[in-house]
N, C-alpha and C positions, 0 to 999 in steps of 0.2 A: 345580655351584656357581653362586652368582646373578652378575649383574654386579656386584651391588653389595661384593661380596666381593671380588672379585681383586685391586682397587685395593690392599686390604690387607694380600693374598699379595704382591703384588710388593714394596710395603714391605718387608715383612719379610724376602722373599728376598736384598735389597737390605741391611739392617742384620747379616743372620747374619754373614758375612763379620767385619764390622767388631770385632761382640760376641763370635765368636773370638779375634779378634787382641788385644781388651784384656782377655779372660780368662786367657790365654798369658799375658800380660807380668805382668798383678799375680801370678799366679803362680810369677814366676823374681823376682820382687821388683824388678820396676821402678819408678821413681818418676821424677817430674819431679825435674833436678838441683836448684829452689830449692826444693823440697816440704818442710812443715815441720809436723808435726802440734805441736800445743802443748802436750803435757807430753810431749816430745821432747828431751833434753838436749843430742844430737847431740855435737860432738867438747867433749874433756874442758876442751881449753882457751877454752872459751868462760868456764866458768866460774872463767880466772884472769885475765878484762878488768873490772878498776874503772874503773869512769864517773868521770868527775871533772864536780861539781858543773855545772847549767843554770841560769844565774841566771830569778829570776822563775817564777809560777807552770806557766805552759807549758813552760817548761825543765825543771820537777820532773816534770809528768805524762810530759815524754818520756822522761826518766833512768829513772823507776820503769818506763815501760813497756817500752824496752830491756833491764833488769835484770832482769824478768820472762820475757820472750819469751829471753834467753841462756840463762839460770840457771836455769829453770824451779824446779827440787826447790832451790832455795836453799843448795845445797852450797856449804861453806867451801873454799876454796881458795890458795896463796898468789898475791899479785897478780904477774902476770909481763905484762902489758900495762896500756898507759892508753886511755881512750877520750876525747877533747875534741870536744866539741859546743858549734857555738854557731847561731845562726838568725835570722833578719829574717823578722817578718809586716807583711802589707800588705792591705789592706782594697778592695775593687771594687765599687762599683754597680751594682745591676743592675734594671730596671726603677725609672719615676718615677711615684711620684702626683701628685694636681693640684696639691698646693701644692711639687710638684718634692724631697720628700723621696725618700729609696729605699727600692722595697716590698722589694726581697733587695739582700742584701750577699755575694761571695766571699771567705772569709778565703784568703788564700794566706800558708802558711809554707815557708820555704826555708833546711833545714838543712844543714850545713859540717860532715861530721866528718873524723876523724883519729886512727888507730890508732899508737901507736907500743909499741914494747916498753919494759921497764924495763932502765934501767942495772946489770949486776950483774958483780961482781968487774973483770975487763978490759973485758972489752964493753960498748962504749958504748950509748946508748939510739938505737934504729935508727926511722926513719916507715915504718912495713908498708903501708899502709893509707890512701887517700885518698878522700871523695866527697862526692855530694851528695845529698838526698831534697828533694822537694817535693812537700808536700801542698794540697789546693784542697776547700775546703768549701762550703757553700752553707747559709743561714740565711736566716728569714724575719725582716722587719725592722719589730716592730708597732709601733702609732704609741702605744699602751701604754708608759710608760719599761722599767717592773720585766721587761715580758715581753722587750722587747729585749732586756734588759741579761744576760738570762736564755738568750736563744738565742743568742747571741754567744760565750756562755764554754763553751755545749756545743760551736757548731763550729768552736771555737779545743782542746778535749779532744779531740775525734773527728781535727782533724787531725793534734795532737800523737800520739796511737794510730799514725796511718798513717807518719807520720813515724817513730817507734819500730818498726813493723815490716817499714817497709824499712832502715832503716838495721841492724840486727839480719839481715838477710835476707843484706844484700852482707857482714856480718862471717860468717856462718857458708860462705858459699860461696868466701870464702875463706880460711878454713882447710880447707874439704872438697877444694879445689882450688889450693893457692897454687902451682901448676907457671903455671898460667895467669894470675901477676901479676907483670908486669915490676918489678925492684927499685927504688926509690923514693930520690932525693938527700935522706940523711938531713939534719935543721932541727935545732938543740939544743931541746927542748919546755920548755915553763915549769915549773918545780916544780908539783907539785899533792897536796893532802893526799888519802890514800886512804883515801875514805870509800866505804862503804856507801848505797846510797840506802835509803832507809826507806821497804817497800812498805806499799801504803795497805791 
């Protein structure tokens, strides 16, 4: 064997090991506990959380993108949970050209939700469910209006995305796991009509 070969043997000597041990595991069906392939329906009760309405056009991409990533196959269900979102975005600077305008912008959005159950027959409507998502985007800021105006609304969609699939992420890991969520001083929740969101 040359020298320049061995380097390569040891490599490999070195990965068998590893490449064992994650052929073992996918084979007794291990997964990471927030793993989530996307036409993955996972627990049934995912699909009896109505979203209640996101005002504004980011609030709609993030409803549809939640309701998507839940509900995948769109099965009808009847509603036994509500989900309230709401979110603040904030815009950063980032690099200056000469005339001190800015060559990138960070959109940052910062979502507030809240799981509660529905009121039925005795039982009152209980908060299951508390958190936050933040998402951080990054857009180039041309000194073109139309192309600004243009890369702005993509990375204000790209963060509503990420925002919908974290927040979707901590709803299904907790119902996959709700041993491991301290119970919650139930809030009386605001009425809310159960609608549908209408995917695009």
């Amino acid at each position: 064997m040359t020298d320049s070969a061995r380097p390569f043997r040891s490599l490999a000597t070195r990965l068998a090991p590893l490449v064992a041990v994650g052929l073992a595991l996918s084979a007794c069906g291990f997964r990471p506990m927030d793993a989530h392939a996307p036409n993955q329906a996972g627990s049934p009760e995912l699909a009896r959380i109505d979203i209640a309405p996101i005002p504004d056009r980011i609030g709609q991409v993030m409803r549809a993108g939640i309701d998507r990533r839940l509900n995948p196959t769109g099965a009808v269900a009847d509603t036994a949970y509500v989900l309230r979102v709401t979110y603040t975005k904030t815009t950063a600077s980032r690099g200056l050209r000469s005339d001190d305008s800015a060559a990138r912008n960070d959109f940052i959005l910062s979502a507030t939700f809240q799981l509660t159950s529905v009121a039925k027959n005795d039982a009152a409507a209980k908060t299951l469910l508390k958190g936050v998502s933040t998402a951080v985007t990054r857009h180039n800021n041309p000194e073109q209006l139309y192309a600004g105006y243009v890369s702005a609304r993509a990375a204000e969609e790209r963060a509503a995305e990420m925002a919908a699939e974290d927040i979707a992420r901590q709803l299904r890991l907790y119902f996959r796991f709700p041993e491991n969520y301290p119970e919650l001083k139930t809030t009386a929740p605001e009425p809310v009509e159960h609608t549908r969101p209408t995917r695009p």
